[in-house]
C-alpha positions as CSV (number, residue, x, y, z in Angstrom):
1,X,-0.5,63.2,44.3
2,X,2.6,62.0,43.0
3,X,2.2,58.4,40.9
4,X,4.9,55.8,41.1
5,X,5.0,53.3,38.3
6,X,8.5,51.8,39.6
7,X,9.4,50.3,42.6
8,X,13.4,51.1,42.4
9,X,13.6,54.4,41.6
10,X,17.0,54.1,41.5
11,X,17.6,51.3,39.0
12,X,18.9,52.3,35.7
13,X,17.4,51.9,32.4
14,X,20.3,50.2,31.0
15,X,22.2,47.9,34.0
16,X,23.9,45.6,33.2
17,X,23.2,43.3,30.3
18,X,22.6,40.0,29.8
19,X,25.5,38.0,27.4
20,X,23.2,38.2,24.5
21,X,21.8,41.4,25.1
22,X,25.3,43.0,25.0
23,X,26.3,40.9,22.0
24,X,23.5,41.8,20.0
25,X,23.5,45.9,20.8
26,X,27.5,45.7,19.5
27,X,26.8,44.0,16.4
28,X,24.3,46.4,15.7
29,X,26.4,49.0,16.9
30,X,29.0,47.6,14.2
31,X,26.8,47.6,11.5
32,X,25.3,50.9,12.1
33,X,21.6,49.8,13.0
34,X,21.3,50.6,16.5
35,X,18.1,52.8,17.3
36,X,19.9,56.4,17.5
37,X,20.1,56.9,21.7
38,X,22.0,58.4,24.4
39,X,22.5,57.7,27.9
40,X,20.9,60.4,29.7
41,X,21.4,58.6,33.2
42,X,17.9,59.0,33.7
43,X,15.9,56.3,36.1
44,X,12.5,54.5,35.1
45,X,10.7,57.1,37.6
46,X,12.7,60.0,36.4
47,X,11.4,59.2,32.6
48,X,7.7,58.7,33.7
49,X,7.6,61.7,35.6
50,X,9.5,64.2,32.9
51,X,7.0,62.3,30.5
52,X,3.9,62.8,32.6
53,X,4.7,66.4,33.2
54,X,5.1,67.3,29.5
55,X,2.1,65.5,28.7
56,X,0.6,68.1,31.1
57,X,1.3,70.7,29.6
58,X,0.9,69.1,25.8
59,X,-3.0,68.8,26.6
60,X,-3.4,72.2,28.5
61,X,-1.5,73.9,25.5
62,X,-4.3,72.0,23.2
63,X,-6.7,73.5,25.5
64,X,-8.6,70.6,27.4
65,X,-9.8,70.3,31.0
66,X,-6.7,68.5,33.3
67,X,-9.3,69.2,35.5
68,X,-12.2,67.0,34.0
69,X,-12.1,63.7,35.7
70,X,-11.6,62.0,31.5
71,X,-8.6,63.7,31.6
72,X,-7.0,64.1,34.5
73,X,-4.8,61.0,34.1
74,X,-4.2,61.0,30.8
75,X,-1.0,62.4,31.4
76,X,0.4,59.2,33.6
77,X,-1.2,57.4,31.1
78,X,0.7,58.1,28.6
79,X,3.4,58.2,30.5
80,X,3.7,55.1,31.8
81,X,2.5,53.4,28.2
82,X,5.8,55.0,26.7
83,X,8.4,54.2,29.8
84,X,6.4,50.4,30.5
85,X,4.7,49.1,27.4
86,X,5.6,50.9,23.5
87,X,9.1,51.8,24.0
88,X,10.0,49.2,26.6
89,X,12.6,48.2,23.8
90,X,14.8,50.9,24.5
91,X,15.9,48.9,27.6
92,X,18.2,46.3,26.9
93,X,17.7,44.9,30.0
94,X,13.9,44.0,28.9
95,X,16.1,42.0,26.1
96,X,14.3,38.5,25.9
97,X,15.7,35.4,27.5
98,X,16.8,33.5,24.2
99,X,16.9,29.5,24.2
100,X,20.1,29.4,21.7
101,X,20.8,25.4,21.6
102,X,23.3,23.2,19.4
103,X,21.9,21.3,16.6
104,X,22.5,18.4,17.5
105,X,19.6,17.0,15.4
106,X,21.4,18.4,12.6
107,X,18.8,20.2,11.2
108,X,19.4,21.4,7.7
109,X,16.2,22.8,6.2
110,X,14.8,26.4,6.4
111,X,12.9,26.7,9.9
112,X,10.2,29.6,8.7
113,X,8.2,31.7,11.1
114,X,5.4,33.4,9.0
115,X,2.7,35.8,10.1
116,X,4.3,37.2,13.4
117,X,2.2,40.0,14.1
118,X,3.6,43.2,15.8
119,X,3.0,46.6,16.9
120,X,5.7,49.6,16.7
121,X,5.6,53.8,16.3
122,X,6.9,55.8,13.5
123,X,10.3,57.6,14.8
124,X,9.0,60.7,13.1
125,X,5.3,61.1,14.1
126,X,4.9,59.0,17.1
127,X,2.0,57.2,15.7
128,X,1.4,53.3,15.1
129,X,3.5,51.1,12.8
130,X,1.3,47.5,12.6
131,X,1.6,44.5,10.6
132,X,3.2,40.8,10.2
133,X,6.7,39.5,10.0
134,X,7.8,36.6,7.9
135,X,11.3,35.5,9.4
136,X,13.5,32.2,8.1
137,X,17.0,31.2,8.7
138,X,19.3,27.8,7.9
139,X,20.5,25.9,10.9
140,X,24.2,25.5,11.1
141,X,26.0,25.0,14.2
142,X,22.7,26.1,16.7
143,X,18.8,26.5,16.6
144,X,16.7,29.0,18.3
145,X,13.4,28.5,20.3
146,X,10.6,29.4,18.0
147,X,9.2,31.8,20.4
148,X,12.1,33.6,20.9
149,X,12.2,35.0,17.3
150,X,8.7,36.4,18.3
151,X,10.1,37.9,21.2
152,X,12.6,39.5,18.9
153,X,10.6,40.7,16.4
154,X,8.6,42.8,19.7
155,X,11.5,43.3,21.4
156,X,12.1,45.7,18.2
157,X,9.2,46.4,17.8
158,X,8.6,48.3,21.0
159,X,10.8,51.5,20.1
160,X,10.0,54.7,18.1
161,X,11.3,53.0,14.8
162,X,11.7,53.5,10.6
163,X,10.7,49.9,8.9
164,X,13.7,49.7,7.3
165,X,15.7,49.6,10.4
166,X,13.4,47.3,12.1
167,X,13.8,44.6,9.5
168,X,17.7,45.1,9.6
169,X,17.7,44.9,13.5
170,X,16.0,41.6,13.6
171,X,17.9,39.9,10.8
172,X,21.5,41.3,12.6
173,X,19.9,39.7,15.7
174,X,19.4,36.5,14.5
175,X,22.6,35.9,12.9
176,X,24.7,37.4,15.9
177,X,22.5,34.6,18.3
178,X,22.4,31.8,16.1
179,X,26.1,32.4,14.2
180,X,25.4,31.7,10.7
181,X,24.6,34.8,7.9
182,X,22.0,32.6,6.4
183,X,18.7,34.6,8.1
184,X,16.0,36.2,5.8
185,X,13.6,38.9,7.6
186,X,10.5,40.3,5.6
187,X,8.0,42.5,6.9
188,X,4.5,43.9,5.1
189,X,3.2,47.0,7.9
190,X,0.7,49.8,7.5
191,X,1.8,53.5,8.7
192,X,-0.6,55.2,10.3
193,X,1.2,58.7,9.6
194,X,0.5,57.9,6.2
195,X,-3.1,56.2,6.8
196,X,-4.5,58.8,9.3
197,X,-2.6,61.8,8.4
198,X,-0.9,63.6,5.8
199,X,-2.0,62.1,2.2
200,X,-4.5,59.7,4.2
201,X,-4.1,56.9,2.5
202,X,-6.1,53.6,4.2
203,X,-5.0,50.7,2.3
204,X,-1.5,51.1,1.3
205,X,0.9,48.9,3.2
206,X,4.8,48.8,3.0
207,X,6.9,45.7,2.3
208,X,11.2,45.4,3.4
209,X,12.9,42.8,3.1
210,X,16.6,41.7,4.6
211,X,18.6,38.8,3.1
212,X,21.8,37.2,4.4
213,X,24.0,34.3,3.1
214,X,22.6,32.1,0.7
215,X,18.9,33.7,1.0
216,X,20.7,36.6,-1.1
217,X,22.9,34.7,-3.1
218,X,20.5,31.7,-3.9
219,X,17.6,32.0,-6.0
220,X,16.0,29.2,-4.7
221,X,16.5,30.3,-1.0
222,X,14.9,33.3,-1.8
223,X,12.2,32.4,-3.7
224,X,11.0,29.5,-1.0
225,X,11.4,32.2,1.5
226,X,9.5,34.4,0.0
227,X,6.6,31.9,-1.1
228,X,4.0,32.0,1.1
C-alpha cells in the first residue's frame, strides 16, 4: 500500500514565494551562500516516494527484515522525516512569516538573542549538527519580531548544511530583512560525524562567527556581542 504524506501531489516544492522569501534567496544567491540546489521539478509526493523507495533498498542491501513488522515502515519514515521535518528548509515556500516593522521607538541599542537552540545535518554524512545560536543586530531604520530570528535560525537549520554556511545564511538574512549591515551571528554546535564516527570525538564542539558593519569594525561592538 502506497502512503501519501501530501495532499496536492501536484504542488511544487518551490511555488511561488513570499516578498521576503524571494528577497532573501537572491541576496544569498548574490553573495554566493545559497545551499547548492537544483530544480528538479519534482512534487512533495514524488520526493517522499523516490526517498521511500531507496530507503528500501538501503536497508535490504544492509541485510535487515522489510518484512519484520520494526521495520517495515522505516522506509516512509525516513522518508517523510527528510521531505516534512529535517530538510523542510529547502522549500522556500516553508520561509517563515517575518514581522519586519519601522522603528519608530527609535531603538538604538543592540537587541541580542542568545542561546537559540537548533538542530541541522552535516551536508557530507547526513548525520546531526546540534547546538545554540547567539544572534545580535543594531536597529536602524526597522526591528524584527524576536521570534522570527528563531524562526530563521531553523528555517536554516532544517537543510543538509556545513556550519560555516549556516552562520553566513542567517547573518545575510537578517541584514537583507532588517536593511542595515550591522548583524552579528555566532554559533557553538557539536558534529556528530565527528562525535559518533570517524575520530569519535564526544566533547569537542565547533564555534563560527559572522560579523557585519560596526560588529566587525568596532571593538566594542564585538566584544559586548560576544560577552555572554
Amino acid at each position: 500500500m502506497t502512503t501519501v504524506i501530501a495532499e496536492n501531489t501536484t504542488t511544487r516544492i518551490t511555488p511561488n514565494l513570499s516578498e521576503e522569501a524571494a528577497k532573501v534567496r537572491a541576496a544569498l544567491l548574490k553573495h554566493g551562500l545559497e545551499t547548492p540546489m537544483v530544480d528538479n521539478e519534482l512534487t512533495t509526493e514524488e520526493k517522499y516516494q523516490r526517498i521511500k523507495a531507496s530507503f528500501e533498498d538501503i536497508v535490504f542491501t544492509l541485510g535487515l527484515d522489510l518484512g519484520d513488522d520494526s521495520l517495515a515502515e522505516t522506509p516512509h519514515r525516513i522518508a517523510k522525516m527528510y521531505v516534512k521535518e529535517i530538510f523542510s528548509g529547502l522549500d522556500y515556500s516553508q520561509f517563515p512569516k517575518i514581522s519586519v516593522i519601522d522603528n519608530k521607538m527609535k531603538v538604538d541599542e543592540m537587541v541580542k538573542v542568545n542561546d537559540i537552540s537548533f538542530t541541522s545535518t552535516c551536508e557530507h554524512h547526513f548525520v546531526t549538527i546540534d547546538g545554540f545560536a547567539k544572534v545580535a543586530y543594531l536597529p536602524k531604520n526597522k526591528i524584527i519580531g524576536l521570534s522570527k530570528i528563531n524562526r530563521i535560525v531553523r528555517f536554516f537549520g532544517q537543510r543538509p548544511q556545513v556550519q560555516e554556511r549556516l552562520t553566513q545564511q542567517i547573518l545575510i538574512t537578517l541584514q537583507t530583512l532588517l536593511e542595515t549591515d550591522n548583524v552579528a551571528v555566532s554559533i557553538s554546535a557539536t558534529h556528530y560525524c565527528v562525535k559518533a564516527r570517524g575520530v569519535m570525538d564526544a566533547s569537542s564542539s565547533t564555534q563560527t562567527t559572522a560579523l557585519g558593519g560596526l560588529f566587525k569594525r568596532s571593538d566594542k561592538t564585538r566584544g559586548e556581542f560576544l560577552a555572554n
